[in-house]
Every structure is written in C-alpha cells, then in structure tokens.
ROGUDREN-55044 format. One record per residue (C-alpha): residue number from 1; residue in three letters; y, z, x. Coordinates in steps of 0.2 Angstrom, whole numbers, plus 5000, padded with zeros to 4 digits. Layout:
! residues N
REC   num   residu     py     pz     px
REC   NUM      ALA      Y      Z      X
...
END
This chain:
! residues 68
REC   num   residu     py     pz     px
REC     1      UNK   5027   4959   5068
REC     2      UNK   5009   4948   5066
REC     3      UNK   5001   4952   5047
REC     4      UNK   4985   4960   5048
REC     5      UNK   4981   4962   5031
REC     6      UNK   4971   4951   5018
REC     7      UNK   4971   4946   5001
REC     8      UNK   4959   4958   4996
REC     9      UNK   4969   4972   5005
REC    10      UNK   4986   4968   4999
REC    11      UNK   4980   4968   4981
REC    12      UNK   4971   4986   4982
REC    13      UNK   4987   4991   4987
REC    14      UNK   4997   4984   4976
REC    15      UNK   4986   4992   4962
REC    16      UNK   4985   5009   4968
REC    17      UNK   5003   5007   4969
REC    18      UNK   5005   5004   4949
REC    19      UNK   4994   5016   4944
REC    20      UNK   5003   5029   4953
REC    21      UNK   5021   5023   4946
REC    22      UNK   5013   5021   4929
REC    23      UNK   5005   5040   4931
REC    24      UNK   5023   5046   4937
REC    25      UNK   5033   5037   4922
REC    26      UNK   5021   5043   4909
REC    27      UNK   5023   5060   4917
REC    28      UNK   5006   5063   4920
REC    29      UNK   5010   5067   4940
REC    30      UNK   5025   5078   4940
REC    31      UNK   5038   5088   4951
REC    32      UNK   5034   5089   4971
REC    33      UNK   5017   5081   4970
REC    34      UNK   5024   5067   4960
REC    35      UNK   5038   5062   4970
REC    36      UNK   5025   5063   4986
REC    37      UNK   5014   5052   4976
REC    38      UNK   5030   5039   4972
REC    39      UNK   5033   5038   4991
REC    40      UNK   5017   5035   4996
REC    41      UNK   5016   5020   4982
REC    42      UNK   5032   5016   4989
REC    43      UNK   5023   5011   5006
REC    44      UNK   5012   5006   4998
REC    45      UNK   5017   4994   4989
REC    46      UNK   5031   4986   5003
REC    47      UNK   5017   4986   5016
REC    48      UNK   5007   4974   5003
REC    49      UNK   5022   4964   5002
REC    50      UNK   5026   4962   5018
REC    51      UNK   5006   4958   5025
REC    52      UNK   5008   4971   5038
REC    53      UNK   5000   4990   5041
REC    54      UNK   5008   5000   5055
REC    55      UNK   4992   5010   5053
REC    56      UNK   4980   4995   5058
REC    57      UNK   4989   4992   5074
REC    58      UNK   4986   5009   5086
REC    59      UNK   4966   5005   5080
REC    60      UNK   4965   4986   5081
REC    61      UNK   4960   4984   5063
REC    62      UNK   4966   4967   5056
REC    63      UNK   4961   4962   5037
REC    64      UNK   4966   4946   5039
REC    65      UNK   4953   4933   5040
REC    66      UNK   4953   4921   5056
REC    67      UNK   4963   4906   5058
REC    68      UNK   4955   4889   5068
END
C-alpha cells in the first residue's frame, strides 16, 4: 500500500471529518443521514491517517508530491 496522498489532501480530510462529527454531536445531522455522514467521516478521516486513498488508485491520481 504506496501513500498517495499529500499534506494538503490529508488535512482537508481531516477537517471535513471534524466538522461532520461536530455537526452529528451537536445534533444538527440526525438519524439515517447522520449516521451515513459519521461513516463517511469515519473514512475519512482513517484514509488521512493512513496517507492512502483506494479511490486514487483505479484513476492513477496521486497527491503526493515527487520524491528525487
């Protein structure tokens, strides 16, 4: 698994991922939706931890900046 995601990238995530959680917690995203919502924060969130998007691979998209 070769991390293809950047700083940049990784941060985004890792915001839309709090504002979602905070959203849910403050119960202004509720029931079905909500929960939806958590999951997708959920990936989210460990795909920014982690450096690596599943999605990227199949098109060949790579964040990352070049090494060398």
């Amino acid at each position: 698994m070769k991390k293809n995601m950047g700083t940049i990238d990784r941060v985004i995530r890792a915001i839309v991922a709090a504002i979602i959680g905070a959203l849910f917690v403050f119960g202004y995203i509720s029931g079905v939706f909500g929960i939806v919502l958590v999951v997708i924060a959920a990936v989210l969130l460990l795909s920014g931890i982690i450096g690596f998007c599943p999605l990227y691979v199949p098109f060949g998209i790579s964040t990352r900046k070049k090494e060398g």
